[in-house]
KEFI-10132 format. One line per 4 residues: number of its first residue (from 1); their letters; for each residue x, y, z negated of C-alpha. Coordinates in Angstrom, 1 decimal. Example, Ala and Ser with C-alpha at 12.3 -4.5 7.8 and 13.67 -1.06 7.14 Angstrom:
BEGIN
1) as) 12.3:-4.5:-7.8; 13.7:-1.1:-7.1
This chain:
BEGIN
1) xxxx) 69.8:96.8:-104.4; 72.2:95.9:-107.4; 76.1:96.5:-106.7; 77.6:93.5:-105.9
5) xxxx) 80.6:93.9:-109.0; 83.7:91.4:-108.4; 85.8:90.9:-111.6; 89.5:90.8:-110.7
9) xxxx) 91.4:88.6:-113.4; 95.1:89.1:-113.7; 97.0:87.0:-115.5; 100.3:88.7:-117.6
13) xxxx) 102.7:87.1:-120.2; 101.0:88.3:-122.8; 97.8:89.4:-121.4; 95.1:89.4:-119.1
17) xxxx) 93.9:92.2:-117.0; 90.3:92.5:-116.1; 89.1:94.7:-113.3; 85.2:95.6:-112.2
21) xxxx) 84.6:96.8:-108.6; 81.3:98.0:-107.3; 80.7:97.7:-103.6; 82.6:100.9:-102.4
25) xxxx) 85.8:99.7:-104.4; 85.3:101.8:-107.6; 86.7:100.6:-110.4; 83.8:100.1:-112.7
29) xxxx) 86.0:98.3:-115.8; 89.3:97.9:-116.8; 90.7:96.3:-119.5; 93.0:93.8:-120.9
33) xxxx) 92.6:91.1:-123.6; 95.6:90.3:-125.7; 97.3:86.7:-125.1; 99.6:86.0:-127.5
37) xxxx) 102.0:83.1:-126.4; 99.4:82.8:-123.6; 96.5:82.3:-125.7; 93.4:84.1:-125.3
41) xxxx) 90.8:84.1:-128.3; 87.8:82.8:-126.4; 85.2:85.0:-128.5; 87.5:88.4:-127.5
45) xxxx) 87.3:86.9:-123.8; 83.6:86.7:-123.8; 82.6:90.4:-125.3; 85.3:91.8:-122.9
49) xxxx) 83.4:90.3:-120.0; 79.8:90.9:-121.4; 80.7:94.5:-120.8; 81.6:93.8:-117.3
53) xxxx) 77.6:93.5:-116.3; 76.0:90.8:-113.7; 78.8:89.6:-111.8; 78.7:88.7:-107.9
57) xxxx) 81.7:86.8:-108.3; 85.3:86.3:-109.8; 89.1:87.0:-108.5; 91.2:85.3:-109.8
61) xxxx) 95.4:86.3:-108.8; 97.2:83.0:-107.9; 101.0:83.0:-107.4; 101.3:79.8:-105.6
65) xxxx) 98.8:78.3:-103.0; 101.7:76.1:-101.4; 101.6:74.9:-97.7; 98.0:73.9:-97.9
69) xxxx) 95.6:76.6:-99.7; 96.5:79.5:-97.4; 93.8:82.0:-97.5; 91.6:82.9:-100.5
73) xxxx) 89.5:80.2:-101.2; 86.6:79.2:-103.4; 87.4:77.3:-106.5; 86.3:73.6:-106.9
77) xxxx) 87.8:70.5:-108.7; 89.7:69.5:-105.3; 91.1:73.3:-105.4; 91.8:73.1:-109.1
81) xxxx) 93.5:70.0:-109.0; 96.2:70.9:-105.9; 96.7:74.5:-107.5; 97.8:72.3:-111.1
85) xxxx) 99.8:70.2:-108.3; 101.6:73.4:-107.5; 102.9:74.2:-111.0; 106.5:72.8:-110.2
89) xxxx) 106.9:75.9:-107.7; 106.1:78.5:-110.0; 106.7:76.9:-113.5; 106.5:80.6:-115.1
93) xxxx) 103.2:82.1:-113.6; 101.0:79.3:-112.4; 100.1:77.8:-115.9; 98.9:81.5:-116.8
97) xxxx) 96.9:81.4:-113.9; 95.1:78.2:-114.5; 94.5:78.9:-117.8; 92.9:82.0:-117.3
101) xxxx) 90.9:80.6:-114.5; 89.9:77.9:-116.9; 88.9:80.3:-119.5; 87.3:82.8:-117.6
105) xxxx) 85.1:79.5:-115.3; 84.3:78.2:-119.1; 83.0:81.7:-120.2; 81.1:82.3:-116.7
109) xxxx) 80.0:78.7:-115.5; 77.7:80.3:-112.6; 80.1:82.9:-111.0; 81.5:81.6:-108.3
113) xxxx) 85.5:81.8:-108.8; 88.0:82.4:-106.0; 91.5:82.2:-105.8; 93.8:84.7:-104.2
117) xxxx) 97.4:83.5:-103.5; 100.6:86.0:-103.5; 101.9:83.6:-101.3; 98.8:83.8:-98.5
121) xxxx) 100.5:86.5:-96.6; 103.0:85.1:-95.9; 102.0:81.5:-94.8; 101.9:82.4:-91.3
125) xxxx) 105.3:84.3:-91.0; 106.9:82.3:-87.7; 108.8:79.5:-88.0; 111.9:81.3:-87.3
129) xxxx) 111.3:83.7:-90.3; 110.0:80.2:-92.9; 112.4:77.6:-92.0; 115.2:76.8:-93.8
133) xxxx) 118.4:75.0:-92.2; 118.2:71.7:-93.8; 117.5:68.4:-93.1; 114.5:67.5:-91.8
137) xxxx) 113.5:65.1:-94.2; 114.1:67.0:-96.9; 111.8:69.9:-95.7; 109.0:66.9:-94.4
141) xxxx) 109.2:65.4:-97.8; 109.2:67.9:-100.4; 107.6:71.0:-98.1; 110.6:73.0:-98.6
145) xxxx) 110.3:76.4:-96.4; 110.2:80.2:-97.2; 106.9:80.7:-98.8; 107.3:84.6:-100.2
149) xxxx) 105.5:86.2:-102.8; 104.2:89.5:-103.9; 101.8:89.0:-100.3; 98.2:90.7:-103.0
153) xxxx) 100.4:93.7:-102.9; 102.0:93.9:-99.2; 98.3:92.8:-97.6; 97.0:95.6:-99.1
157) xxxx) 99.6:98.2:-98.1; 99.3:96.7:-94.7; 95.7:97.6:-94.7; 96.3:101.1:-96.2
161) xxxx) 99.1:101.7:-94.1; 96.9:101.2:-90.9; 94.3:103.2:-92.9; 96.8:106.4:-93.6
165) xxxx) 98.1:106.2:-90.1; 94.9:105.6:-87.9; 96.9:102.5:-86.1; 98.5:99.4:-86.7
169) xxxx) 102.1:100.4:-87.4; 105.0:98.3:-87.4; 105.3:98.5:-91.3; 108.1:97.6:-93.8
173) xxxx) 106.3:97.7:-97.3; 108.5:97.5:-100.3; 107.3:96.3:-103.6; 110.0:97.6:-105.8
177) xxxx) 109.1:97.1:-109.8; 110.7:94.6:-111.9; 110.4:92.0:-109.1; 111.0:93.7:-106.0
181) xxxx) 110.3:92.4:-102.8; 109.8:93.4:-98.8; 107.3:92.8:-96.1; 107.5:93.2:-92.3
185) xxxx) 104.1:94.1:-90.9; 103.2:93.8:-87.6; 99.4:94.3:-86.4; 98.4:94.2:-89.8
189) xxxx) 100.5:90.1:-90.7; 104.0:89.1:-92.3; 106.4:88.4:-90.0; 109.2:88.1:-92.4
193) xxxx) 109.4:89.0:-96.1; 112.5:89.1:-98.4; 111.6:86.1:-101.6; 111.4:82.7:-100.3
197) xxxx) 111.1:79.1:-101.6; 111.3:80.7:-105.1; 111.0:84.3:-106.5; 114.7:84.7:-107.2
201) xxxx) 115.3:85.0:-102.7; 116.0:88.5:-101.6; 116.5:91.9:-103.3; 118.3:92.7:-107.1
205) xxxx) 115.5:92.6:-109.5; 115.5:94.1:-113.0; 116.4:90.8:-114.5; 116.4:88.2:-111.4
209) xxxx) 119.7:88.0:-109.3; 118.3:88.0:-105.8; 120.1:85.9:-103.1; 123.0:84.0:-104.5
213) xxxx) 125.5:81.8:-102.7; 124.4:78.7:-103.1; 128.1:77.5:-103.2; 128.5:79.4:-105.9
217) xxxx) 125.9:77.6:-107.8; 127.0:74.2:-107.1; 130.4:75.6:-108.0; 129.3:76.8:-111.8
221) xxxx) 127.2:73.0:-111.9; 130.3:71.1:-110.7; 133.4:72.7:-111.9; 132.0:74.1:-115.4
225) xxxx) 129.1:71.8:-116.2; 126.9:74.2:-116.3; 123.1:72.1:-116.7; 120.3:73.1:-114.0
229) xxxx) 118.1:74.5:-117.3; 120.8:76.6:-118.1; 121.5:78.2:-114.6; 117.9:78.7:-114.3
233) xxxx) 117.6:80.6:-117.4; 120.6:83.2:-116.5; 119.4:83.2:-112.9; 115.8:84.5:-113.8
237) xxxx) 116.1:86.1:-117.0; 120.0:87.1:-117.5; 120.9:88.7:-114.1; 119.8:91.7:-111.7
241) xxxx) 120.4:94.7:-113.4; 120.0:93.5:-116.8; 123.2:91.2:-115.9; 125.3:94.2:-114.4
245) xxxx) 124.2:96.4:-117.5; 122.7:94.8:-120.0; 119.2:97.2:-119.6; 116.8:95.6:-117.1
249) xxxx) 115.2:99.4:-117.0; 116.0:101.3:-114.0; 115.1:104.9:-115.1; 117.1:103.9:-118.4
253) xxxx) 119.9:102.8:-115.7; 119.9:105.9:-113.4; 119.8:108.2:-116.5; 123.1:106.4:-117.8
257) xxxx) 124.6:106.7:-114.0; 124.6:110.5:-114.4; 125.9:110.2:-117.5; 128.9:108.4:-116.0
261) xxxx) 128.5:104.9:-117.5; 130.7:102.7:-115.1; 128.7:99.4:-115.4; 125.3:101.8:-114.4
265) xxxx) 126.9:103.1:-111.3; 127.8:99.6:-110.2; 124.3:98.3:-110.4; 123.0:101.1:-108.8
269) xxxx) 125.1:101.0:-105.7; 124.6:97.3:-106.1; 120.6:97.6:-106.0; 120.6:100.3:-102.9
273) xxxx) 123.1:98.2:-101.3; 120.8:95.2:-100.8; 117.8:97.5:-100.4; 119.1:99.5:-97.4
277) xxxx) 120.3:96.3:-96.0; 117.2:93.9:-95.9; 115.2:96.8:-94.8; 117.5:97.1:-92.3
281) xxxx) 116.7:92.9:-92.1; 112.8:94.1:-91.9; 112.9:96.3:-89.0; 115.1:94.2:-87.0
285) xxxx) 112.0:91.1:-87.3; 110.2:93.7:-86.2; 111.7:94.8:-82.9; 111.7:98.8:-84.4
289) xxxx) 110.3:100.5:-87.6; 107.3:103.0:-87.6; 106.8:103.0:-91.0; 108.5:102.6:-94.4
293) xxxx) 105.8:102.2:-97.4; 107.1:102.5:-101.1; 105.0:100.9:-103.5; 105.0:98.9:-107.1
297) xxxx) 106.3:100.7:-110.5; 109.7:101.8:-109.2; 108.8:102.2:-105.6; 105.7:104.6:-106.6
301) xxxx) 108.0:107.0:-109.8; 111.3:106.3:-108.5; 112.1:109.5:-106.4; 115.6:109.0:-106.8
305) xxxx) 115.7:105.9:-105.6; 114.0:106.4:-103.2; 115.8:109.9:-101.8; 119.4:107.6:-101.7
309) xxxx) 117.4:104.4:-99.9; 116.5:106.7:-96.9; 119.8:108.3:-97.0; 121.0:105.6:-95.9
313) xxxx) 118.5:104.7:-93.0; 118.9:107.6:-90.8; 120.2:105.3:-88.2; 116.5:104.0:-88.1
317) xxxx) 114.7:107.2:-88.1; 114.0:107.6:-91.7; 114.4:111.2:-93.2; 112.7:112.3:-96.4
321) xxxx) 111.5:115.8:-97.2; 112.9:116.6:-100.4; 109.9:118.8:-102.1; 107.8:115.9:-101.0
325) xxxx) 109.4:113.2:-102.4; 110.2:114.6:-105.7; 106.6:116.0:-106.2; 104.1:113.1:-104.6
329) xxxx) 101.6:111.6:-106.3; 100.3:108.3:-104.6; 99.1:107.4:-102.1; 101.2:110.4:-100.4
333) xxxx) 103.7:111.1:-96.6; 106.9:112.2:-98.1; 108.7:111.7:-94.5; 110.2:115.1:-93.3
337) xxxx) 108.2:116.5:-90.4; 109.4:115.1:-87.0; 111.1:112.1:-88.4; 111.0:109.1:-86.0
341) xxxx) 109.7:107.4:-88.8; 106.8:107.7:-91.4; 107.4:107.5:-94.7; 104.7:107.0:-97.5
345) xxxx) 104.2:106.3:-101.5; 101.1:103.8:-102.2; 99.7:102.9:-105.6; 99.8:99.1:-105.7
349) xxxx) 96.1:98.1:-105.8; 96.2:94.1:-106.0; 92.7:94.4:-107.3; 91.1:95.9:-104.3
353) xxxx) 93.2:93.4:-102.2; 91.7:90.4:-104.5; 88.4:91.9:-104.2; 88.3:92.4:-100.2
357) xxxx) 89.3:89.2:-100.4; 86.5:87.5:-102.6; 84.0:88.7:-100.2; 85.3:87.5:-97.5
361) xxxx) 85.0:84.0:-98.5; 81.5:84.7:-100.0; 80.3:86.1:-96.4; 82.4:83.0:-95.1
């Protein structure tokens, strides 16, 4: 019998990602089409996915399912129409999304697509952990709550964690790259995760802020005039490290921290500050920690930071052994022996999540 190949489509600022895998989740195909301003030459799109071979079906990586699409979920117009709904949630990634789901469809009209949503994960997190204070018609009307993000990624470390551990752990994953974000994992769900209504919730990202008062906010809109677009702007693209240094690169940053640079050693104290303390946050939602996973571009080459994170979470059993840490090569233990709790590096693998998921729904 034919392998059963899922195409994983990823959607970039500039490109798109294509992954093939077979039926034992190897990857067959890889390879990105330029998309210049988000544009994707349709021709380029077509040979790149001739190579790809009979297709079972395709995955396409959603950032925004909202309240209602929850789970993966096969594409139709009904689908299409609420996920175009949702594009006031995630101005910045859903329109890439669509249009590559629009493109791809066009090109394959007899694969069946299905959507995967960063924000799935996270939809049943309890009430305690989505709610925010605010007035009840307000969250009724406009479906305000903590939805999260980054879930492709923390699903599949929840799944390789029970995988590396021969259990179901109570996990804190940490997707640390240029958004960073943190999961707590309990049986295998979210319970609580770091980013909320928006992105810009939780941890110091290379160029997002991470939680801001909102008083200071108002303050900025009220007392200096400061217009909503132009908050927005600074808030996403002008702040995290990039605003305490002007470089949004953290190896760049922790290179000019040993070199002494004053605004470098701020935003590095800065960053571990808010790291140690909402995974402090995470093990608290989950009663206890059993184990700490480090994944995404800085989580998985960041040894450094990761060495000064765990120094700072003795309290909670962590302890790293140096050799380990500085040597691993995903997916990897780099706990010390006999620490209370594990500690692992995991390649992100958002394709094999997307693809466990698209044939779930086809079996469904």
């Amino acid at each position: 019998m034919a392998p059963q190949l899922v195409l994983v489509v990823n959607a970039g600022s500039s490109s798109l990602k294509l992954s093939v895998l077979d039926d034992d989740d190897a990857l067959v195909l890889s390879k990105s089409v330029a998309a210049p301003r988000g544009r994707v030459d349709p021709d380029v799109l077509r040979s790149a996915l001739d190579e790809a071979g009979p297709l079972a079906a395709v995955g396409h990586r959603i950032v925004h399912g909202g309240s209602e699409l929850v789970d993966a979920v096969r594409v139709d117009e009904r689908v299409r129409r609420r996920l175009e709904a949702l594009v006031d949630l995630a101005p910045l990634h859903q329109p890439k999304s669509l249009q590559a789901l629009d493109l791809v469809t066009e090109a394959l009209p007899d694969v069946p697509a299905v959507a995967c949503f960063d924000t799935a994960f996270h939809a049943r997190i309890p009430a305690a952990a989505a709610t925010y204070a605010l007035p009840p018609e307000w969250r009724r009307r406009w479906d305000l709550r903590r939805y999260g993000f980054h879930g492709l990624s923390h699903a599949y470390v929840a799944r390789r964690a029970s995988e590396l551990t021969g259990g179901s752990p109570r996990t804190v994953s940490c997707h640390l790259g240029a958004g960073a974000s943190l999961c707590a994992i309990a049986d295998g769900r979210s319970v609580d995760t770091t980013m909320g209504f928006t992105p810009l919730e939780g941890l110091v990202m290379a160029t997002r802020s991470g939680s801001v008062d909102p008083g200071l906010i108002l303050w900025l809109e009220e007392h200096v005039g400061m217009p909503p677009s132009e908050l927005a702007s600074a808030l996403e693209h002008r702040s995290g490290l990039y605003g305490l240094t002007g470089e949004a690169d953290l190896a760049a940053i922790l290179e000019a921290e040993a070199a002494g640079d004053e605004d470098a050693v701020l935003a590095v104290s800065v960053y571990l500050h808010r790291l140690r303390g909402a995974i402090a946050a995470m093990a608290a939602a989950l009663g206890g920690l059993d184990v700490l996973v480090f994944t995404g571009g800085v989580g998985e080459n960041a040894a450094e930071i990761r060495r000064r994170a765990a120094d700072g979470l003795g309290f909670l059993g962590v302890a790293l052994d140096a050799a380990r840490n500085s040597a691993c090569e995903p997916d990897a233990e780099i706990g010390a022996a006999g620490a209370a709790v594990r500690t692992f590096v995991v390649r992100a693998r958002e394709d094999l999540q997307i693809a466990h998921d698209v044939r779930r729904v086809l079996e469904r």
